[in-house]
FIMI-12385 format. One line per field, with one value per residue (C-alpha): x, y, z; residue number from 1; chain. Coordinates in nm, 3 decimals, always signed. Each point is the difference from the previous one (the first is absolute). Layout:
u <- [X, ...] .
v <- [Y, ...] .
w <- [Z, ...] .
pos <- [NUM, ...] .
unit <- [A, ...] .
END
This chain:
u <- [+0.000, +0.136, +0.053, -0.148, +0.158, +0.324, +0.151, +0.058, +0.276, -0.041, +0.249, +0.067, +0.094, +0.226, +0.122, +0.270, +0.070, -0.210, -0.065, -0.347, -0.097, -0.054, -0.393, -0.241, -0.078, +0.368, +0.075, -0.257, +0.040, +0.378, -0.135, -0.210, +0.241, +0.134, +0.314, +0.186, +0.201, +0.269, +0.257, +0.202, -0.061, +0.172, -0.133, -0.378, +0.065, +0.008, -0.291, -0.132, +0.085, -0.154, -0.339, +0.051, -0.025, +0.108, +0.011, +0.253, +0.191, +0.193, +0.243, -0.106, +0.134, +0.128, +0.297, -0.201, -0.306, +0.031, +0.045, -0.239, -0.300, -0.123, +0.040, -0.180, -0.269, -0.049, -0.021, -0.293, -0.198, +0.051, -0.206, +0.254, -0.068, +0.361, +0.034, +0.275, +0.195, +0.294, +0.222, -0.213, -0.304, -0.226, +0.168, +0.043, +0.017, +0.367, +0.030, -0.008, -0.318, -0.130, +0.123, -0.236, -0.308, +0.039, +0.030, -0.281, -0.216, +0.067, -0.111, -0.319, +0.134, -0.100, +0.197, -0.152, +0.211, -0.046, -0.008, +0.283, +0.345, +0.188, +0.277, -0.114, -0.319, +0.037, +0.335, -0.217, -0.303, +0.260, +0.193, -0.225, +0.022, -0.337, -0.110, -0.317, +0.246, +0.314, +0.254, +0.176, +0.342, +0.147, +0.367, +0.182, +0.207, +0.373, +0.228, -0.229, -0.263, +0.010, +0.046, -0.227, -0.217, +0.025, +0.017, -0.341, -0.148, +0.110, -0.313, -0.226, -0.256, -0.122, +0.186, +0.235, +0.143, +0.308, +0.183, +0.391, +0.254, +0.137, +0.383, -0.167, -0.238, +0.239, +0.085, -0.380, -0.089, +0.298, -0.137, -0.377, +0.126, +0.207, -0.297, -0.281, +0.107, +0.158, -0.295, -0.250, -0.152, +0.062, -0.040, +0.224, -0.134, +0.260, -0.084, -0.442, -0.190, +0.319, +0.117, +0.284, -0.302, +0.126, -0.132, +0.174, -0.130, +0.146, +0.129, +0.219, +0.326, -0.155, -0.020, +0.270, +0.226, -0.186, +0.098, +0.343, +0.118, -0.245, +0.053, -0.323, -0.105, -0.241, -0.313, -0.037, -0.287, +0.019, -0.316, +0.080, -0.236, -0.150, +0.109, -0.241, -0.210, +0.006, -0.232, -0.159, +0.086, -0.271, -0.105, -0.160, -0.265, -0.284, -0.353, -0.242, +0.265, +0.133, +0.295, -0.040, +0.243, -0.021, +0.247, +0.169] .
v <- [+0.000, +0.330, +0.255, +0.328, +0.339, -0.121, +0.160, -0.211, -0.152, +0.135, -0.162, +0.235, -0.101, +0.245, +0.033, -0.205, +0.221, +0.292, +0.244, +0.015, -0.320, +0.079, +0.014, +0.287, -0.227, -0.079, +0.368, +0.037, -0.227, +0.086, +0.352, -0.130, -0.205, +0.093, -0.227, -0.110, -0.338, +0.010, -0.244, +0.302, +0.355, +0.118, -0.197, +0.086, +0.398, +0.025, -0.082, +0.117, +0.391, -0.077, -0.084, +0.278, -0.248, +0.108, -0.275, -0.123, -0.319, -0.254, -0.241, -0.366, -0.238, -0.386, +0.112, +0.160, -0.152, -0.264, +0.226, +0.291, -0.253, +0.014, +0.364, +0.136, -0.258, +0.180, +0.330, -0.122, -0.143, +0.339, +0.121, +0.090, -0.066, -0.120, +0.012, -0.284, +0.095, -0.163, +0.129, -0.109, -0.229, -0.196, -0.097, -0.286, -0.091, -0.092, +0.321, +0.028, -0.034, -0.325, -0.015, +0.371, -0.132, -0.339, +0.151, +0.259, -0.292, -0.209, +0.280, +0.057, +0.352, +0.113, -0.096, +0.199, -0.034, +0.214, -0.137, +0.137, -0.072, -0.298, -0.078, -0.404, +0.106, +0.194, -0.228, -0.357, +0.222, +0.135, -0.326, -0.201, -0.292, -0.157, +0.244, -0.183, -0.214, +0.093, -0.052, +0.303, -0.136, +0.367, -0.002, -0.346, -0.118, +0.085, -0.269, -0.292, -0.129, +0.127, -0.287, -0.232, +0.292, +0.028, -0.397, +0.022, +0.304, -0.199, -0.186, +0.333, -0.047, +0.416, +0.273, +0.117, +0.360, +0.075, +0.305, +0.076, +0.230, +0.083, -0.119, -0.350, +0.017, -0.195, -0.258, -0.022, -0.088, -0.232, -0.176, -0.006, -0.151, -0.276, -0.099, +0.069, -0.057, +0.266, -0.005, +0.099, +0.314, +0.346, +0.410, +0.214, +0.326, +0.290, +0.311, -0.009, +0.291, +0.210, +0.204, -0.298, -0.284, -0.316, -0.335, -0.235, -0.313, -0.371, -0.348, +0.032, -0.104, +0.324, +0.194, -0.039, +0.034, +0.316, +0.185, -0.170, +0.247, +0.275, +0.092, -0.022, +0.348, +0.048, -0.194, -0.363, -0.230, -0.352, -0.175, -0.355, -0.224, -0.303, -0.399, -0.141, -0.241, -0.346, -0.131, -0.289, -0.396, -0.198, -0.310, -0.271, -0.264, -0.159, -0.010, -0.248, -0.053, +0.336, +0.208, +0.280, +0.267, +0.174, +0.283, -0.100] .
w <- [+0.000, -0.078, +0.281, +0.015, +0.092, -0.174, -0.307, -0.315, -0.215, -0.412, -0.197, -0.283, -0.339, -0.155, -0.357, -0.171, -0.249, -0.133, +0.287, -0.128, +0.089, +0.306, +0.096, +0.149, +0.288, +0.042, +0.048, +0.214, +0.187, +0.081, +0.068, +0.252, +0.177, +0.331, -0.126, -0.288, +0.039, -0.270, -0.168, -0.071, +0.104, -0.193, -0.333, +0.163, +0.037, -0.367, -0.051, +0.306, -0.106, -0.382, +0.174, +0.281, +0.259, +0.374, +0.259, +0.179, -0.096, +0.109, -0.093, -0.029, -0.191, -0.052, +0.266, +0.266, -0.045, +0.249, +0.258, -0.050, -0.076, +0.336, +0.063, -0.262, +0.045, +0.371, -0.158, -0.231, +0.311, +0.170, -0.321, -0.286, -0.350, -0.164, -0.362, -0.109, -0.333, -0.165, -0.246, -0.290, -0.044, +0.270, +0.345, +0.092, -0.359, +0.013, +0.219, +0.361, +0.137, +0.103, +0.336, +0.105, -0.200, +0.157, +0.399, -0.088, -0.106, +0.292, +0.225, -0.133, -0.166, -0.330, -0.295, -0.289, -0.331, -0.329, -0.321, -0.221, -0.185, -0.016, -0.219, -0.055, -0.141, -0.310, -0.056, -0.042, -0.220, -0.218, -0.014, -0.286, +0.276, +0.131, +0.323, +0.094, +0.256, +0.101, +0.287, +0.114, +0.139, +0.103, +0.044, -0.025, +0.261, -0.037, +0.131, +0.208, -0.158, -0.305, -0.219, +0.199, -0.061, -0.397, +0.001, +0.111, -0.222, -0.318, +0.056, +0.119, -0.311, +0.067, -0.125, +0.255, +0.123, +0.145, +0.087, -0.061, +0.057, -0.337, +0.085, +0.046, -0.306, -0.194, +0.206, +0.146, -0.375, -0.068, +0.330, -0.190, -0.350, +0.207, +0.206, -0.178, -0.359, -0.255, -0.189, +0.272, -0.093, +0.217, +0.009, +0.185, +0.118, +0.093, +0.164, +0.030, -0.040, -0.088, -0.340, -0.080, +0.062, -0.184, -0.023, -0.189, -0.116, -0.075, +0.069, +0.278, -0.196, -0.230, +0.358, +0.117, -0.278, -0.058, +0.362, -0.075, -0.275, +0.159, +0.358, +0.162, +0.223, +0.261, +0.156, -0.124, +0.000, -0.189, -0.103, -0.185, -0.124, +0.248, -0.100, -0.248, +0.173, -0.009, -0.221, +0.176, -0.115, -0.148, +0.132, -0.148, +0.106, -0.074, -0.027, -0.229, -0.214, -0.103, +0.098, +0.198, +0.057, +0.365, +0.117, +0.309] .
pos <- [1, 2, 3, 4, 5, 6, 7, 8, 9, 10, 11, 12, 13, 14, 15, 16, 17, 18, 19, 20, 21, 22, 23, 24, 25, 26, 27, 28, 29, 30, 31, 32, 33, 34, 35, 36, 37, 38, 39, 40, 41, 42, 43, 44, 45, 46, 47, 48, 49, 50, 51, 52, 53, 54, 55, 56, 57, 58, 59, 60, 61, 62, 63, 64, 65, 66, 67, 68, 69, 70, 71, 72, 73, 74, 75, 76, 77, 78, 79, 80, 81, 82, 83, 84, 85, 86, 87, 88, 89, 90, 91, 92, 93, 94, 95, 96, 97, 98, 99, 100, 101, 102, 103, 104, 105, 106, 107, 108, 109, 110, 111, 112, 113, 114, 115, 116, 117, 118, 119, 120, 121, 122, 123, 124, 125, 126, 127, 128, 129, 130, 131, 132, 133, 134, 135, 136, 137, 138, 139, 140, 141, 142, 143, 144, 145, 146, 147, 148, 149, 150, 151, 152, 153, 154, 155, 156, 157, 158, 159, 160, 161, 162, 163, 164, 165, 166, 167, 168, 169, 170, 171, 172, 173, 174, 175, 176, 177, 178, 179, 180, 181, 182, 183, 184, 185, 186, 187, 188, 189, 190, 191, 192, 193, 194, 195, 196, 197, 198, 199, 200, 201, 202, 203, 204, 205, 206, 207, 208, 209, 210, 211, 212, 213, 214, 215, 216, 217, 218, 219, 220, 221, 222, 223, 224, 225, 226, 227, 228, 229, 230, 231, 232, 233, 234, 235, 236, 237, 238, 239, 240, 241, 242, 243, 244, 245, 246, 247, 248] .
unit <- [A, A, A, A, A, A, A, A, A, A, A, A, A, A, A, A, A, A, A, A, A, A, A, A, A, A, A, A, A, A, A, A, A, A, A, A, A, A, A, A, A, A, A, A, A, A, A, A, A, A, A, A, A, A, A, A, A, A, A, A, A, A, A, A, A, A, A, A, A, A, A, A, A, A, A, A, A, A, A, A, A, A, A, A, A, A, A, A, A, A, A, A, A, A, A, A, A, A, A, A, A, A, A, A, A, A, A, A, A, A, A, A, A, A, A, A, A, A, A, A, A, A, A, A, A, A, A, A, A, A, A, A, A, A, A, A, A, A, A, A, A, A, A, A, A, A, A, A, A, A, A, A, A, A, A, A, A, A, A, A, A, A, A, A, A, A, A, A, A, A, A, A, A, A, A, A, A, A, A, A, A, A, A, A, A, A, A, A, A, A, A, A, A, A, A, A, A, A, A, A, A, A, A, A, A, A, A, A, A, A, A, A, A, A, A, A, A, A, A, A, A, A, A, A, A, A, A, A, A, A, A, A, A, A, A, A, A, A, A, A, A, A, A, A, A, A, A, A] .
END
């Protein structure tokens, strides 16, 4: 049961790219706020003085998080609304927030969140690929797991997003041919919702050998293509003295 007489948690999307993706209710909302809970100040203020937004605003983020959870969750039972931004996008969308939605929640506080932009989204429309199912994988592990993890994802039969740093775009699609086939179909989108917005479109082994001989800038998201399902086995038996084929 939600409490009463408590302020709320809004979890504010915030652009990704274009400035003016950012919505009415989004600026009114940080308007409103009697906080600001921000990835980066200093990232935030920018667009914070292009809306003419003045509220105070702190730091949280993926280092600090962990530790200022529980005092900001007292501040919002002692009846202030906090507005959570990251640097770009939906938190808690590979961005901190999680851990604040997940404590409000628990306590019966408010957890209101605003629809708005995400990099994933217009990345897997754009891509060509089938978007009616989809798995969105996020960031890969680095070191452990992470072939146990792609192992596993060659048989994934939806189309599946990731997001990269564009050092390890190269190697992240290298990884993708070897375990998922060459062949297996992929976009790349660089730098959503900005002027220098790229997608570029492939086999993997076309991918790849693409960002190879052009350095690769910016935001990435990867969309490939799920495994082709198994087609299921026929079976035969019997009945009055005809065949009759039955999947298994």
């Amino acid at each position: 049961m939600e409490k009463s007489q408590t302020g709320k948690l809004i979890i504010v999307p915030t652009p990704v790219g274009n400035l003016e993706d950012m919505t009415f209710r989004a600026v009114r909302v940080l308007k409103e706020a009697d906080l600001i809970l921000a990835e980066d100040t200093r990232t935030t203020s920018v667009l914070l003085k292009h809306y003419d937004i003045h509220v105070p605003c702190q730091s949280h983020h993926k280092w600090n998080e962990h530790q200022t959870v529980e005092a900001v969750k007292e501040r919002i039972l002692g009846g202030l609304n906090v507005a959570l931004v990251s640097d770009a996008g939906t938190p808690g969308i590979s961005d901190p927030g999680f851990l604040l939605a997940r404590a409000c929640a628990e306590e019966g506080i408010v957890v209101e969140t605003l629809p708005g932009p995400t990099a994933c989204i217009p990345a897997l429309v754009s891509s060509g690929l089938p978007c009616d199912r989809f798995a969105f994988e996020g960031f890969l592990p680095q070191k452990k797991g992470r072939q146990t993890h792609l192992k596993a994802l060659s048989e994934e039969t939806r189309t599946m997003v990731f997001y990269e740093s564009p050092y390890r775009l190269v190697k992240t699609l290298e990884q993708f041919a070897e375990y998922f086939g060459e062949e297996r179909r992929c976009s790349v989108a660089r730098e959503i919702s900005k002027k220098f917005e790229e997608h570029r479109r492939g086999t993997l082994s076309e991918v790849a050998e693409w960002f190879r001989e052009h350095e690769p800038k910016g935001e990435i998201v990867i969309i490939v293509a799920g495994a082709q399902p198994e087609k299921p086995s026929k079976q035969k038996r019997y009945g009055r003295g005809e065949e009759i084929e039955e999947d298994s």
